[in-house]
BAMIGU-605458 format. One record per residue (C-alpha): residue number from 1; x, y negated, z. Coordinates in Angstrom, 1 decimal. Layout:
BEGIN
+-----+--------+--------+--------+
!   n !     c1 !     c2 !     c3 !
+-----+--------+--------+--------+
! NUM !      X !      Y !      Z !
...
+-----+--------+--------+--------+
***
This chain:
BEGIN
+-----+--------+--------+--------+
!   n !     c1 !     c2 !     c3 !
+-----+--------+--------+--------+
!   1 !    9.2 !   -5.5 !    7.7 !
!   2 !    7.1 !   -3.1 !    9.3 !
!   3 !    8.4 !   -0.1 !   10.2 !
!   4 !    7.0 !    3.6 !    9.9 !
!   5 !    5.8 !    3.7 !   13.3 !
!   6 !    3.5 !    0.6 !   12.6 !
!   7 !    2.3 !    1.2 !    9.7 !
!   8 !    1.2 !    4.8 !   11.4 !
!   9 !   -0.9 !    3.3 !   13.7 !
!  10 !   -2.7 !    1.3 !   11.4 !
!  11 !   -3.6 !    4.5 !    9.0 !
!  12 !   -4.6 !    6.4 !   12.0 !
!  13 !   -6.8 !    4.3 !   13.0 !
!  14 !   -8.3 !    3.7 !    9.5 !
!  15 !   -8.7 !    7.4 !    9.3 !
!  16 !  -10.9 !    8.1 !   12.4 !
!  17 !  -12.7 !    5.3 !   12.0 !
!  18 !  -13.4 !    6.2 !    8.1 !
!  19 !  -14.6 !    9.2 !    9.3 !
!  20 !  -17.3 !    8.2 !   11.9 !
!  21 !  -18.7 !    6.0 !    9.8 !
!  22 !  -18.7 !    8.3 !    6.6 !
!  23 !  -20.9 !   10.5 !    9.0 !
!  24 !  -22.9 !    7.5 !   10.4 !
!  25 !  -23.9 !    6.2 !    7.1 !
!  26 !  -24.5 !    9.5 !    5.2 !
!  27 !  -26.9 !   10.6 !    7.9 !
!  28 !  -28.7 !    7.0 !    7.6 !
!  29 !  -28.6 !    7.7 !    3.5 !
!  30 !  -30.6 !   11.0 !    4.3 !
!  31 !  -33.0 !    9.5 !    5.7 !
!  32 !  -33.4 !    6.5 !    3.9 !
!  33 !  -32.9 !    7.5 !    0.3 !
!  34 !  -30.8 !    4.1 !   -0.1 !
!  35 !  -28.5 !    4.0 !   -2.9 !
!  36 !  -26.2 !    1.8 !   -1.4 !
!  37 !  -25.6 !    3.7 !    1.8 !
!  38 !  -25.0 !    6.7 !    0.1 !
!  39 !  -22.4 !    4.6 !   -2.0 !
!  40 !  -21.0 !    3.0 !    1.0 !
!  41 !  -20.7 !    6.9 !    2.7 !
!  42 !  -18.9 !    7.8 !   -0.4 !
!  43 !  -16.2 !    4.7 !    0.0 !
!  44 !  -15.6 !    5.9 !    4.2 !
!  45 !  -15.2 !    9.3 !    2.6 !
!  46 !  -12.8 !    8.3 !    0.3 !
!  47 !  -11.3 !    6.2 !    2.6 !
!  48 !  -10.6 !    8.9 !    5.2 !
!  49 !   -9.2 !   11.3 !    2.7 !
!  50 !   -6.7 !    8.6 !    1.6 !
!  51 !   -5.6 !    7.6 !    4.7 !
!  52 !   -4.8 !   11.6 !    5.2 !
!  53 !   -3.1 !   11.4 !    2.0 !
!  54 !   -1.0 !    8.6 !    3.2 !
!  55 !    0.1 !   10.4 !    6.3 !
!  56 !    1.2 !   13.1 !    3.7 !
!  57 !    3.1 !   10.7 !    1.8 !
!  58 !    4.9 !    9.0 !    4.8 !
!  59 !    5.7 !   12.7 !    6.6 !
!  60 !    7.1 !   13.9 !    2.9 !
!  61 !    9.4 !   10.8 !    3.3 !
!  62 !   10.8 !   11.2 !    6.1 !
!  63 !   12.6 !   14.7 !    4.8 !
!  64 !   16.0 !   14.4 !    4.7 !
!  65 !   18.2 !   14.4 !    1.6 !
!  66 !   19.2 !   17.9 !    0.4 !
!  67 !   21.1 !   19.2 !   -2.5 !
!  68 !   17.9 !   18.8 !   -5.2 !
!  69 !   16.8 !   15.3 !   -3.7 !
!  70 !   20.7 !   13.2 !   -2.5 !
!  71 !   18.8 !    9.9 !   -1.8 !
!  72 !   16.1 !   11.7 !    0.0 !
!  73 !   12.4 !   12.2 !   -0.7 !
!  74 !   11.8 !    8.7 !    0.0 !
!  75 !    9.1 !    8.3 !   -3.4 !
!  76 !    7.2 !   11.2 !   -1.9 !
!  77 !    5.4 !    8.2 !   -0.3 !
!  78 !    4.8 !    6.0 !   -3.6 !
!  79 !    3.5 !    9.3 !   -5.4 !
!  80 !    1.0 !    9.7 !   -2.9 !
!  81 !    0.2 !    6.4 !   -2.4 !
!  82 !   -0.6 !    6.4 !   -6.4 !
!  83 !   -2.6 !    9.0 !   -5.7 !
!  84 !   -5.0 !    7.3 !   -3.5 !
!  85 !   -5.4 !    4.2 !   -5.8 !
!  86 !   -6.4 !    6.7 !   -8.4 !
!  87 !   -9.0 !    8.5 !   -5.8 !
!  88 !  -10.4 !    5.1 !   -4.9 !
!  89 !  -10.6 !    3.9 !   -8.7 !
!  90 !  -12.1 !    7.4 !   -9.9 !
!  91 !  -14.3 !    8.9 !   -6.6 !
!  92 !  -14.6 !    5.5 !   -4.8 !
!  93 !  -15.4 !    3.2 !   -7.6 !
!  94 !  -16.8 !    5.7 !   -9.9 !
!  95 !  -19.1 !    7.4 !   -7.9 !
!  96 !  -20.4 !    4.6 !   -6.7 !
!  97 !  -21.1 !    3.0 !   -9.5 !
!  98 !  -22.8 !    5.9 !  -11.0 !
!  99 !  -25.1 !    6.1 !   -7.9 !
! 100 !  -25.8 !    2.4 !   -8.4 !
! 101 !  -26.7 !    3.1 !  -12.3 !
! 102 !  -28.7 !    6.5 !  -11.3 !
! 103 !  -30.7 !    4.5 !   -8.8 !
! 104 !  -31.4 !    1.1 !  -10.8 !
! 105 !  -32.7 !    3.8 !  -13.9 !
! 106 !  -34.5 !    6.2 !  -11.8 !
! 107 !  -36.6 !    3.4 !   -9.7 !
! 108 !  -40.3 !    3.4 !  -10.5 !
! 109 !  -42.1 !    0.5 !  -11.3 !
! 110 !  -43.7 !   -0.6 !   -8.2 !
! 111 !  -42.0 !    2.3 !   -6.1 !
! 112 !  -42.4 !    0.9 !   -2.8 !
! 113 !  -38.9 !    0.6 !    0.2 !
! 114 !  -38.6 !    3.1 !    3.1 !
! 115 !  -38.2 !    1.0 !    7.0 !
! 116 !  -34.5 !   -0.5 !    6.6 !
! 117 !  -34.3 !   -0.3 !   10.4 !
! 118 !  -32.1 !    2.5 !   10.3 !
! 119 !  -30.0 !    1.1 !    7.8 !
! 120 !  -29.5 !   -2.5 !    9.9 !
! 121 !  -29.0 !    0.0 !   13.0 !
! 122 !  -26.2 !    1.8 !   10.7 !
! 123 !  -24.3 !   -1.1 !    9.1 !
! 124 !  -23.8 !   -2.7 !   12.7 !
! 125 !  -22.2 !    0.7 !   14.1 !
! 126 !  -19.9 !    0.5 !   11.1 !
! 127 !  -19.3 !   -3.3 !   11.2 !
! 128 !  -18.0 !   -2.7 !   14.5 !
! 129 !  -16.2 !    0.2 !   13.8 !
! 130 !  -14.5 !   -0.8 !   11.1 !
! 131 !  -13.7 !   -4.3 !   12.2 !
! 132 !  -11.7 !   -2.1 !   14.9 !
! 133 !   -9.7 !   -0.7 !   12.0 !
! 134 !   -9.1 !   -4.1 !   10.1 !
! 135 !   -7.6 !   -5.3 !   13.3 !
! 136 !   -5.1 !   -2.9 !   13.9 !
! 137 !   -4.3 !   -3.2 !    9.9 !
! 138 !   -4.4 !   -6.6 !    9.8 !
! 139 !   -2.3 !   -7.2 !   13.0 !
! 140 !    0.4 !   -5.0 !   12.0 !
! 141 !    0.2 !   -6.4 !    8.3 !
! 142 !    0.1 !  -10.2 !   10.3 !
! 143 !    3.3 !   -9.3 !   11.7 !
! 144 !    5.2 !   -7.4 !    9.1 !
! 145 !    4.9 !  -10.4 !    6.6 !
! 146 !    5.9 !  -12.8 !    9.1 !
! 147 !    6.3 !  -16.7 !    7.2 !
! 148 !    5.5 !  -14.7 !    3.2 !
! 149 !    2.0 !  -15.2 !    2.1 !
! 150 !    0.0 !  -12.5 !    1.6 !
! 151 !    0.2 !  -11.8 !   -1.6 !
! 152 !    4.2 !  -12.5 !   -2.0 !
! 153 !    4.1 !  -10.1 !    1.4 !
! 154 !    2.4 !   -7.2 !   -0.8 !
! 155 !    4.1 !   -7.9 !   -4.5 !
! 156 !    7.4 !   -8.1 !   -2.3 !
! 157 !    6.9 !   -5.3 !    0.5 !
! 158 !    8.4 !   -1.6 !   -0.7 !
! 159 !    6.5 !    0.2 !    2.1 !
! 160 !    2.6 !    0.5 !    0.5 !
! 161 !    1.4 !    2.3 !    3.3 !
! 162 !    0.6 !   -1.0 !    5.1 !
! 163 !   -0.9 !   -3.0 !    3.1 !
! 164 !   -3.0 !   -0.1 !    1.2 !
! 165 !   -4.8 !    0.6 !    4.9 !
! 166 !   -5.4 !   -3.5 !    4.6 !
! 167 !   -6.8 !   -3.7 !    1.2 !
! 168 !   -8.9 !   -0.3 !    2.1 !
! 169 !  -10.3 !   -2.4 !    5.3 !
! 170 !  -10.8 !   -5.3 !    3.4 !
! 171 !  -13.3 !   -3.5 !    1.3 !
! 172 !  -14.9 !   -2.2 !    3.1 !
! 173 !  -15.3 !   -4.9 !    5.4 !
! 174 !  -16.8 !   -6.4 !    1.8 !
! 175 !  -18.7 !   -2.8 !    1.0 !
! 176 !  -20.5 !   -3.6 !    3.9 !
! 177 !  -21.6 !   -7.1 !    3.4 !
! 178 !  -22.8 !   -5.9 !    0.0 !
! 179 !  -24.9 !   -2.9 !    0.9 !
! 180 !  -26.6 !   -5.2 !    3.8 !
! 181 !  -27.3 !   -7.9 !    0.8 !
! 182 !  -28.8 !   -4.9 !   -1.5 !
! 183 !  -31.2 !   -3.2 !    1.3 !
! 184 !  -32.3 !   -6.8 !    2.9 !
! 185 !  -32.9 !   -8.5 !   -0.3 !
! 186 !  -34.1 !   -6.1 !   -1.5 !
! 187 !  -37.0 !   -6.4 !    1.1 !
! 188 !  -37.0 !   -9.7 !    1.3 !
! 189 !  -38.1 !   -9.7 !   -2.5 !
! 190 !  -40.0 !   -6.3 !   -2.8 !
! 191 !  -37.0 !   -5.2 !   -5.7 !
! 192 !  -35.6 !   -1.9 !   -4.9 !
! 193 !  -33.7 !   -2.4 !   -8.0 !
! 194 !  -31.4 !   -4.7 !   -5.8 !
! 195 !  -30.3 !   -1.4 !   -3.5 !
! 196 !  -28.6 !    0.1 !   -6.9 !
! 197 !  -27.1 !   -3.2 !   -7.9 !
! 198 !  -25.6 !   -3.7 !   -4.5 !
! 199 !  -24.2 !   -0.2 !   -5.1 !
! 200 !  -22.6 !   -1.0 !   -8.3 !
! 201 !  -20.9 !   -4.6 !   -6.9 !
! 202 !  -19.4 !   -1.6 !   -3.9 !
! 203 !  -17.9 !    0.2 !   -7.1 !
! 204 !  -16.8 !   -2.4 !   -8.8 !
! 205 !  -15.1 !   -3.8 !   -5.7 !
! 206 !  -13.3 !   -0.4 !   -5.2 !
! 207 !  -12.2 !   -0.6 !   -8.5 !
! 208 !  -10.4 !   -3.6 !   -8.3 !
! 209 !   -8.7 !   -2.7 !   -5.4 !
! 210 !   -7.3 !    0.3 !   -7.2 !
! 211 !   -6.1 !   -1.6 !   -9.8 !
! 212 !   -3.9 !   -3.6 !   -7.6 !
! 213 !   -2.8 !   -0.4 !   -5.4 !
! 214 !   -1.8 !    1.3 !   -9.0 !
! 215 !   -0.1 !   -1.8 !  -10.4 !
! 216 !    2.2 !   -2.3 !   -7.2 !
! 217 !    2.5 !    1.4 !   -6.5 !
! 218 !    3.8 !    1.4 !  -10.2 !
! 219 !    6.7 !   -0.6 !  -10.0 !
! 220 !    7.9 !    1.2 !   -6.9 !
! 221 !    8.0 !    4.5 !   -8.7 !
! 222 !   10.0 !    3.4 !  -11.2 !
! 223 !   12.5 !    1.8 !   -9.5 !
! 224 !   12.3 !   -1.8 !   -8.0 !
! 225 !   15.3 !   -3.4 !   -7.0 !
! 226 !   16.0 !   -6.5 !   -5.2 !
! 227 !   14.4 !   -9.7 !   -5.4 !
! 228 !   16.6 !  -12.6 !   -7.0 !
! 229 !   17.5 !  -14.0 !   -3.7 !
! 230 !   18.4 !  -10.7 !   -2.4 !
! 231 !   20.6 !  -10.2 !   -5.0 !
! 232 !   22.4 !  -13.6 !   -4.7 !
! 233 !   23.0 !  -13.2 !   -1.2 !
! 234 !   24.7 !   -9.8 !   -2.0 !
! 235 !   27.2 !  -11.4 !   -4.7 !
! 236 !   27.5 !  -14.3 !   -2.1 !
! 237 !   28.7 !  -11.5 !    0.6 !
! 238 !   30.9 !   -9.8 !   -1.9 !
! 239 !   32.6 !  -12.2 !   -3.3 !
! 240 !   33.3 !  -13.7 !    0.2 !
! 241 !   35.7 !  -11.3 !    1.1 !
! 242 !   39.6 !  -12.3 !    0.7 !
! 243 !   40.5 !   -9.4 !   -1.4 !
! 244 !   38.0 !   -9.8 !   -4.6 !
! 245 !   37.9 !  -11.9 !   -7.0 !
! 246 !   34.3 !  -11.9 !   -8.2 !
! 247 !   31.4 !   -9.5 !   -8.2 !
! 248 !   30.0 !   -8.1 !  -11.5 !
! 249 !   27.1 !   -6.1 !  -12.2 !
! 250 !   25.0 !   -5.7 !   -9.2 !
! 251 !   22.4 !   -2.8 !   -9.5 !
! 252 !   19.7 !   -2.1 !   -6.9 !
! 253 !   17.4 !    0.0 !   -6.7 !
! 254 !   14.8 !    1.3 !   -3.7 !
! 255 !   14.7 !    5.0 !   -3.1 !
! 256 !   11.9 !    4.6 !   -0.5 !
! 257 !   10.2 !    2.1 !    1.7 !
! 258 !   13.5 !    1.7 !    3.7 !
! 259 !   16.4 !    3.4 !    1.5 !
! 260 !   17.9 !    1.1 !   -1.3 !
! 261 !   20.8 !    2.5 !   -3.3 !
! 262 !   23.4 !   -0.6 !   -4.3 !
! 263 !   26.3 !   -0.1 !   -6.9 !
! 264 !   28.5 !   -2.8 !   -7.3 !
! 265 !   30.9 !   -3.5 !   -9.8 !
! 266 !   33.8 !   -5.1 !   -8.2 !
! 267 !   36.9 !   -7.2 !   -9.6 !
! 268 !   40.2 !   -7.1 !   -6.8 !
! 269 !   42.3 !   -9.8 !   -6.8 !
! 270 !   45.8 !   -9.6 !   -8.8 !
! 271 !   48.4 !   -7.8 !   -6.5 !
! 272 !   46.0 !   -6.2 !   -4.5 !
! 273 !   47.3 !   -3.2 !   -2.8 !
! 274 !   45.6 !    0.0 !   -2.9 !
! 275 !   45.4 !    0.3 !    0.9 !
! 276 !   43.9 !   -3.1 !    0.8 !
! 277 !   41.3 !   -2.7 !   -1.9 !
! 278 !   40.1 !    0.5 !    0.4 !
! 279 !   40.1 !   -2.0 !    3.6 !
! 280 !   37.8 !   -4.3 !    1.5 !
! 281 !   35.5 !   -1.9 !    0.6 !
! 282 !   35.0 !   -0.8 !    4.1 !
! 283 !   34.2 !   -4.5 !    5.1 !
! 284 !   31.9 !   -5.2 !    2.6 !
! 285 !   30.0 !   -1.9 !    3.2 !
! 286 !   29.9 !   -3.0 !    6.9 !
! 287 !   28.7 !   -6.3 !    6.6 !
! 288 !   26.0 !   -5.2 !    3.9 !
! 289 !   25.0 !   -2.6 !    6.6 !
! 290 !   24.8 !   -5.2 !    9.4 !
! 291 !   23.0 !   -7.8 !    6.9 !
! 292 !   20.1 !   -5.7 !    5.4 !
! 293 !   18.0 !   -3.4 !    7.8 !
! 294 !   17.3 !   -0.9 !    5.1 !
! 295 !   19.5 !    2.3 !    4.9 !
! 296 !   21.8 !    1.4 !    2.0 !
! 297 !   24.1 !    3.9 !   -0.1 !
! 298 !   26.6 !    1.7 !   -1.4 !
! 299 !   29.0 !    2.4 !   -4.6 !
! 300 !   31.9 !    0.1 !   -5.2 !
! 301 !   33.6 !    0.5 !   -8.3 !
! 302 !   36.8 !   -1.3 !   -8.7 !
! 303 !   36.8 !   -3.2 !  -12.7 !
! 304 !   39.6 !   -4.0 !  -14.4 !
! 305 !   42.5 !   -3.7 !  -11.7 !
! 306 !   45.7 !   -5.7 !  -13.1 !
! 307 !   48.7 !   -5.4 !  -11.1 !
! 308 !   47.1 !   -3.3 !   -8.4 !
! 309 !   50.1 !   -2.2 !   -6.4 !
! 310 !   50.2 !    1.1 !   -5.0 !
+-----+--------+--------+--------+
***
């Protein structure tokens, strides 16, 4: 699991390079009049705003717990990350995709191109650019994942930070594949109508990588807990010490990217002593401590205790 310091890098990174190219490409737009430049300065906009945003959201989390917030503030990330899927869905996306509709209905018939030099001279600059951000995301995201897929890595992963940066560099790796297809076909057939539809295929991208931000940031916000295996290896620990009987309810839930709350419900053998149930609680909490790198706040509660002797 990556940990905050990596996953810092890899938004830094995304924001200064976000914020070149947003510069780079919305000077190009200005002089070019081409729809999808000005869509793909929109995106590195958007794309440096968020990666602010998620700098926010990892410096809120990091707050220690106080009296209003005992499990600490944690979610302060997954709010904000929400956040930025909804900026990339409603300013990324939707701007775009207006632009790409404005153009394609505004276009006059036989409306001849500007020179796309400076648009070719633009989209390398932020090719290279941005390929510098993608590696450092990717690297980190490489190495946080270890043997998991990909996708298992992000469904599974309870620190968005990461992988939002990745899917962000990922499209606009793609943004910028698309607006070089719109301005060179669009010369290569004499259609400036192709500029605007290259625009809207940038929105529509940035859409669906909202969608999939939103859906996983979801599920973190309202409470994921441990994946099945997790969970069976926690009843396995449990129920492996000498003094219990059998584990019952397990409930889990993550607090924040590296904070899980655990409350067990815990059956003592017959006879156990009081002193003895404490000195099993204290092992288990170790050893659940020593097995999961996460801060964990664990709650034991002792069911049904026949013939517990004081």
């Amino acid at each position: 699991m990556a940990g905050h310091g990596e996953s810092k890098v890899a938004v830094i990174a995304a924001v200064v390079a976000n914020l070149i190219i947003a510069i780079i490409k919305f000077i190009a737009a200005a002089i070019t009049g081409s729809s999808a430049m000005i869509s793909e300065g929109i995106h590195s906009l958007v794309d440096t705003g968020n990666g602010g945003l998620l700098l926010h959201g990892m410096s809120r989390a990091k707050r220690p717990a106080d009296e209003g917030h005992p499990f600490g503030h944690g979610k302060s990330l997954y709010f904000w990350s929400l956040v930025v899927a909804v900026s990339i869905f409603g300013i990324g996306g939707g701007m775009s995709l207006y632009e790409g509709l404005s153009h394609i209905r505004h276009v006059a018939p036989g409306a001849e191109l500007s020179d796309p030099t400076v648009n070719y001279i633009v989209l390398a600059l932020a090719f290279v650019v941005e390929g510098f951000s993608f590696s450092v995301a990717i690297r980190q995201f490489w190495q946080a994942k270890g043997e998991k897929s990909a996708v298992r890595f992000i469904r599974d992963s309870k620190d968005p930070s990461l992988y939002t940066v990745v899917l962000e560099d990922s499209a606009a790796m793609l943004g910028l594949i698309f607006a070089f297809l719109g301005v060179w076909l669009g010369h290569l057939f004499g259609n400036p109508y192709l500029d605007g539809a290259a625009s809207i295929a940038i929105g529509l991208l940035l859409m669906s990588v909202a969608f999939v931000l939103a859906a996983e940031t979801k599920g973190l916000l309202l409470g994921e807990g441990v994946d099945a295996e997790t969970l069976a290896e926690i009843r396995r620990i449990v129920e492996a010490d000498e003094a219990v009987d059998e584990a019952g309810d397990i409930l889990t839930m993550y607090v924040g990217p590296h904070e899980l709350v655990v409350n067990l419900g815990v059956r003592f053998a017959r006879g156990t002593s009081l002193d003895s149930m404490h000195a099993a609680i204290g092992r288990i909490e170790a050893v659940l401590e020593g097995t999961y790198p996460q801060h964990l706040h664990v709650y034991i509660e002792a069911q049904s205790l026949p013939g517990v002797v004081a």
